[in-house]
C-alpha positions in Angstrom: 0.0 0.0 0.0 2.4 2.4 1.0 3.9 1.9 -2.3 1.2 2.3 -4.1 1.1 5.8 -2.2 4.9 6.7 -3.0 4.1 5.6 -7.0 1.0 7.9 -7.0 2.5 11.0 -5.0 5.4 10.9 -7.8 2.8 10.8 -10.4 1.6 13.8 -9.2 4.8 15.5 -8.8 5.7 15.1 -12.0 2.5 15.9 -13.8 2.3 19.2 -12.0 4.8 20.8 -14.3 2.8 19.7 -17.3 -0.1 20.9 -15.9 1.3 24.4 -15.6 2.9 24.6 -18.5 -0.5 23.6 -20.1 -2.3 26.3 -18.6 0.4 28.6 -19.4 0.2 28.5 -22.9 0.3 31.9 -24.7 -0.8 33.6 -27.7 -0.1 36.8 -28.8 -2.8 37.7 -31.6 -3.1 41.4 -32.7 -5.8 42.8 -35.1 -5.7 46.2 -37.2 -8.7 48.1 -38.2 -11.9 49.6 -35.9 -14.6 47.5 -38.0 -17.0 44.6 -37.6 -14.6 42.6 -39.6 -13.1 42.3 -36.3 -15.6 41.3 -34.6 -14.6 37.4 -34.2 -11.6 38.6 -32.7 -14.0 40.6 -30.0 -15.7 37.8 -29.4 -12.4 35.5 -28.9 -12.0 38.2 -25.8 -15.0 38.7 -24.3 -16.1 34.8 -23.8 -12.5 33.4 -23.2 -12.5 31.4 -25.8 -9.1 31.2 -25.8 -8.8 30.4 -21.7 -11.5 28.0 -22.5 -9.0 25.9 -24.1 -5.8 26.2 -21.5 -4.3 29.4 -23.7 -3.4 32.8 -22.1 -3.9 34.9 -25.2 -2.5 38.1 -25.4 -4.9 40.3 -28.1 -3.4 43.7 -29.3 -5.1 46.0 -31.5 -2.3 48.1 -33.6 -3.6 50.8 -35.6 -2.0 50.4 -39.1 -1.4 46.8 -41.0 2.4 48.0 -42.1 2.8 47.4 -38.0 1.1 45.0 -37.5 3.1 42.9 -40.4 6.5 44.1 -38.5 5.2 42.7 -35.1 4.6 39.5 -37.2 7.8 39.3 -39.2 9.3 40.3 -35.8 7.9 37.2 -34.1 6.3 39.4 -31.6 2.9 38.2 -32.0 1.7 34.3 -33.3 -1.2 35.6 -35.9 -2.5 38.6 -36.9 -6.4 39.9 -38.4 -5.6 41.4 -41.3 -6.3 41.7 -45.2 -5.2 39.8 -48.0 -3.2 43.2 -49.3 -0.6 42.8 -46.7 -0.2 38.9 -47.2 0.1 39.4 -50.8 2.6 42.9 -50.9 4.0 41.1 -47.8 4.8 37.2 -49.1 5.7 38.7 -52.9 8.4 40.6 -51.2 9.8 37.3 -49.5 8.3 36.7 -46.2 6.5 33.6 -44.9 3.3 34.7 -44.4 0.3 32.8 -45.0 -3.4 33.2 -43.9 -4.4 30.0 -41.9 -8.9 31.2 -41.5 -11.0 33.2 -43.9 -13.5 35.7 -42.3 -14.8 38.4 -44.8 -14.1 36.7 -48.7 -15.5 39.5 -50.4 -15.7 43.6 -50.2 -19.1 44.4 -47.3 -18.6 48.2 -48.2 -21.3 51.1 -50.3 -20.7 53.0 -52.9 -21.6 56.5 -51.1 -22.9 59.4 -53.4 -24.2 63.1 -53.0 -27.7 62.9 -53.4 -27.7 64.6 -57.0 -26.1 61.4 -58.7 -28.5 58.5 -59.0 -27.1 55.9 -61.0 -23.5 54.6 -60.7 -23.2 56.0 -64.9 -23.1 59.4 -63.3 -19.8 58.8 -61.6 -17.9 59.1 -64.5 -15.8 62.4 -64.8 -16.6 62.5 -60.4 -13.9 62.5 -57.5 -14.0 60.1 -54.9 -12.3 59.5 -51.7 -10.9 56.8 -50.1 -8.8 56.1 -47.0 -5.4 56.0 -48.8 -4.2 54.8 -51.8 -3.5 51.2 -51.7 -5.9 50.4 -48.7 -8.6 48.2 -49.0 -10.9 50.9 -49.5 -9.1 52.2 -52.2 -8.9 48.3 -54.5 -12.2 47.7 -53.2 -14.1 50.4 -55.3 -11.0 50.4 -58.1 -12.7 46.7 -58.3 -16.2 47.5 -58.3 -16.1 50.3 -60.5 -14.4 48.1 -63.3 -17.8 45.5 -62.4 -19.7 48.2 -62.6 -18.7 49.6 -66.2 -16.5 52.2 -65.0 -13.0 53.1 -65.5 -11.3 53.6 -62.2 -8.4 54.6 -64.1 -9.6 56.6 -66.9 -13.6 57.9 -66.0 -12.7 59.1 -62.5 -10.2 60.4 -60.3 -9.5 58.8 -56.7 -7.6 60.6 -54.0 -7.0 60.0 -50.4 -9.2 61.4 -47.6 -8.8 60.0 -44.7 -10.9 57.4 -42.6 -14.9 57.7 -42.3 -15.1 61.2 -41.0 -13.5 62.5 -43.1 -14.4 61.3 -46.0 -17.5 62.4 -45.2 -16.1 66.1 -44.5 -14.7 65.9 -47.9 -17.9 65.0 -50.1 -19.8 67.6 -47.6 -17.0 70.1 -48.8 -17.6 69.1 -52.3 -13.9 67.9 -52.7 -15.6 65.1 -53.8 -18.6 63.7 -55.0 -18.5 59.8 -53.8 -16.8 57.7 -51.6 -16.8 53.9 -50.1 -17.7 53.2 -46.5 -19.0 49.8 -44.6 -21.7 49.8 -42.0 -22.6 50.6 -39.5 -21.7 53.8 -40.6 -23.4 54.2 -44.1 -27.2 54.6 -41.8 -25.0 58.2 -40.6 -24.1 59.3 -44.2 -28.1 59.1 -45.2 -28.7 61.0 -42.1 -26.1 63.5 -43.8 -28.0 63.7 -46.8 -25.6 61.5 -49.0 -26.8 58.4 -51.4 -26.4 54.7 -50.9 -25.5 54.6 -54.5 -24.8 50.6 -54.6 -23.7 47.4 -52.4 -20.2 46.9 -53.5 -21.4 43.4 -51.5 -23.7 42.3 -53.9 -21.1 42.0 -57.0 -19.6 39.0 -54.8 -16.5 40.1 -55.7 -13.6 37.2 -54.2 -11.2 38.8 -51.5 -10.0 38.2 -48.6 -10.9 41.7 -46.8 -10.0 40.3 -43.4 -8.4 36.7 -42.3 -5.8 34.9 -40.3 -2.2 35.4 -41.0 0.6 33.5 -39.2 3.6 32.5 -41.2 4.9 29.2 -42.5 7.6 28.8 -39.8 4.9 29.5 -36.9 2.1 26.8 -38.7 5.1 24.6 -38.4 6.8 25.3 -34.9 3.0 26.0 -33.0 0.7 24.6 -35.5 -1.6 22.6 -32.0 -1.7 26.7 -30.4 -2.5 27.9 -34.3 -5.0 24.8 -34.2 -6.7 26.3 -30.9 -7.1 29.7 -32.4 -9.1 28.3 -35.8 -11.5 26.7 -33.4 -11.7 29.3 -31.1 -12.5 31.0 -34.7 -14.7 28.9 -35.4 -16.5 29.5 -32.5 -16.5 33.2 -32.4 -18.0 33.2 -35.8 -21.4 31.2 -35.2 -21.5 33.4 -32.2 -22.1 36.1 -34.0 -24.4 34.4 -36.9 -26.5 32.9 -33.6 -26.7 35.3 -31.0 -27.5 38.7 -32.8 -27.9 40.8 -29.8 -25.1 39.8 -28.2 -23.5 40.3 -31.5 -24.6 44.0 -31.8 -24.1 44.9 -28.6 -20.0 44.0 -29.4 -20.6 46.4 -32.7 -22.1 49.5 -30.0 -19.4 48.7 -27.8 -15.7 48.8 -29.8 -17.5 51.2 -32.8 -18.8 53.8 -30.3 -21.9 53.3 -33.0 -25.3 53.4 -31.0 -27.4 54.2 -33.8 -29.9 51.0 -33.7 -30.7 51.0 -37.6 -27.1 51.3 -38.5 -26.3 48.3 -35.9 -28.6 46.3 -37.4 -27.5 46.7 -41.1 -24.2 46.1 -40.2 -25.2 43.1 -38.0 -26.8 41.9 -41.6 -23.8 42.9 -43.7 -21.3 40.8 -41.7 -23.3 37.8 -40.1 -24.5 36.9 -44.1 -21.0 36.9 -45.5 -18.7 35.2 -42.4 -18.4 31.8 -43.3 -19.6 28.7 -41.3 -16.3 26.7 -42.7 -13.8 29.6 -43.0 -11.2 28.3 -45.2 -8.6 30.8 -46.8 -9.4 29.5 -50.4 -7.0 30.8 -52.9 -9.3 32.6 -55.2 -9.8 35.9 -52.7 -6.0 35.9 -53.1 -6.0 35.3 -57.0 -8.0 38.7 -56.9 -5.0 40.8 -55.3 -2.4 39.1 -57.4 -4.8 39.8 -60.6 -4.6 43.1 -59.4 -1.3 43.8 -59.0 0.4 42.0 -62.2 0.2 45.2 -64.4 3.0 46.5 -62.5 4.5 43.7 -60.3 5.9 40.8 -62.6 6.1 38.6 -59.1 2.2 38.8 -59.2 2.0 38.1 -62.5 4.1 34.3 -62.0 2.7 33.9 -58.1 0.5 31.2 -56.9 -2.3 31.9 -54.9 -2.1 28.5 -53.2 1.1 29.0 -51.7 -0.6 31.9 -49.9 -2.7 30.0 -47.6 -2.8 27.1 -45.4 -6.2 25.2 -45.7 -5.2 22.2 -43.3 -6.1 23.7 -40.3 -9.9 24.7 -41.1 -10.0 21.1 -42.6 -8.5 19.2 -39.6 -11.4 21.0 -37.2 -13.8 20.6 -40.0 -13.0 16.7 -40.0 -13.3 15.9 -36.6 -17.0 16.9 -36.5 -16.3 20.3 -34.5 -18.3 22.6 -36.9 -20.7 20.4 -38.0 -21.3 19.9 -34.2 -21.2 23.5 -33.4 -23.9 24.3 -36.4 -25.8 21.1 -35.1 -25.8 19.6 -38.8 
């Protein structure tokens, strides 16, 4: 018996360690951009979804993607929320990177117009404004102009204005005469008296405006903590598609948005297009690349599958977790 005890007791010693090791696991995850886009990543936070699963995570939110990418490249931080433009200008240049969970595949963004211009034709020979040239904003309506029958190149002219605010100031100033915005902010630019010209989300245009990106040597070196975020992912996302309130409330809180209508479209906008199974499929990468061959002869050769990791969406998705989660 006594034996038995000693045996035991050792056990225990030596699974201690473990144990605290376990539930010392960290992750350092930083996101870029005030937008529901984000709002997995809020969720990840405020339920624990993280602790739930033994991790400490450490969630930083940096105010441009350039830093972000540094932190990354750095080995600061594990994984990053952030769009497929800094993968692609990012992995084209030489780095690792690679986005391991898709959130938002396509553009959830309005064309915004002054009320005198009623069809998207009447753009032509206008101004618009956009964050910065380059951003996600800016490709985004370059895009859907071209679906739209309109030269971004040639029939307008696009400068930078600044974020929402001022992009606003800007057509109010008649510097220009249209713009792009997402909700929950497009409800405050009718109260303005400006024209939801068109949903940019409607031409179903493939890109990645906001996923996962970790780099190769990460998947490879921490690929079961990079497995715990996905599902923690995973999670967060059919929060948001199932609990709507709860869902808004997280808009109203991190947007400083308290406008119900506008919390409601946006809850619509981003719940609709956040996938249940969020692979990073190569075609929302394909459009960047497409984008940037004319003047970037790496583009041109690149292959969009090297730019994502699919295995780790398909390893949850084979055990049963999301088909679990989404009762199916």
């Amino acid at each position: 018996m006594i034996k038995i005890i000693y045996a035991l007791a050792v056990t225990l010693v030596m699974a201690a360690p473990m144990s605290l090791a376990f539930a010392q696991e960290r992750l350092r995850l930083a996101w870029a951009g005030f937008s529901p886009t984000n709002s997995p990543i809020w969720v990840i936070k405020d339920r624990k979804l993280m602790q739930k699963q033994g991790v400490t995570p450490e969630i930083i939110a940096i105010n441009a993607s350039p830093t972000v990418l540094q932190a990354l490249l750095a080995n600061e931080i594990d994984a990053a929320s952030i769009s497929v433009t800094t993968l692609t200008s990012s992995r084209l240049a030489g780095a690792d990177t690679v986005m391991i969970v898709g959130v938002v595949p396509t553009f959830v963004d309005h064309i915004v117009s002054l009320s005198s211009i009623t069809a998207v034709e009447q753009l032509k020979g206008k101004t618009a404004g956009v964050n910065r040239l380059g951003s996600t904003s800016d490709l985004g309506l370059r895009l859907a102009l071209r679906k739209l029958g309109v030269d971004p190149d040639k029939d307008v002219k696009i400068i930078p204005t600044g974020g929402t605010a001022e992009r606003f100031a800007a057509l109010s100033k008649g510097i220009t005469q249209f713009t792009i915005i997402p909700e929950p902010f497009l409800t405050q630019a009718e109260k303005l008296g400006f024209r939801n010209l068109y949903n940019v989300t409607d031409l179903k245009i493939p890109f990645w405006w906001n996923g996962i990106m970790s780099r190769d040597a990460i998947v490879k070196t921490k690929r079961p903590l990079l497995l715990k975020l996905t599902r923690a992912m995973i999670e967060a996302i059919h929060i948001i598609k199932t609990e709507k309130e709860y869902a808004k409330g997280l808009f109203k809180k991190n947007l400083g948005v308290a406008d119900p209508e506008g919390l409601e479209r946006a809850y619509k906008d981003y719940s609709n297009v956040f996938p249940e199974v969020p692979y990073p499929t190569p075609d929302g990468v394909k459009t960047m690349l497409d984008d940037m061959a004319p003047k970037n002869p790496k583009a041109a050769t690149a292959d969009a599958k090297a730019y994502v990791d699919l295995s780790l969406v398909a390893e949850l998705e084979k055990s049963g977790f999301i088909k679990q989660l989404y009762r199916k």
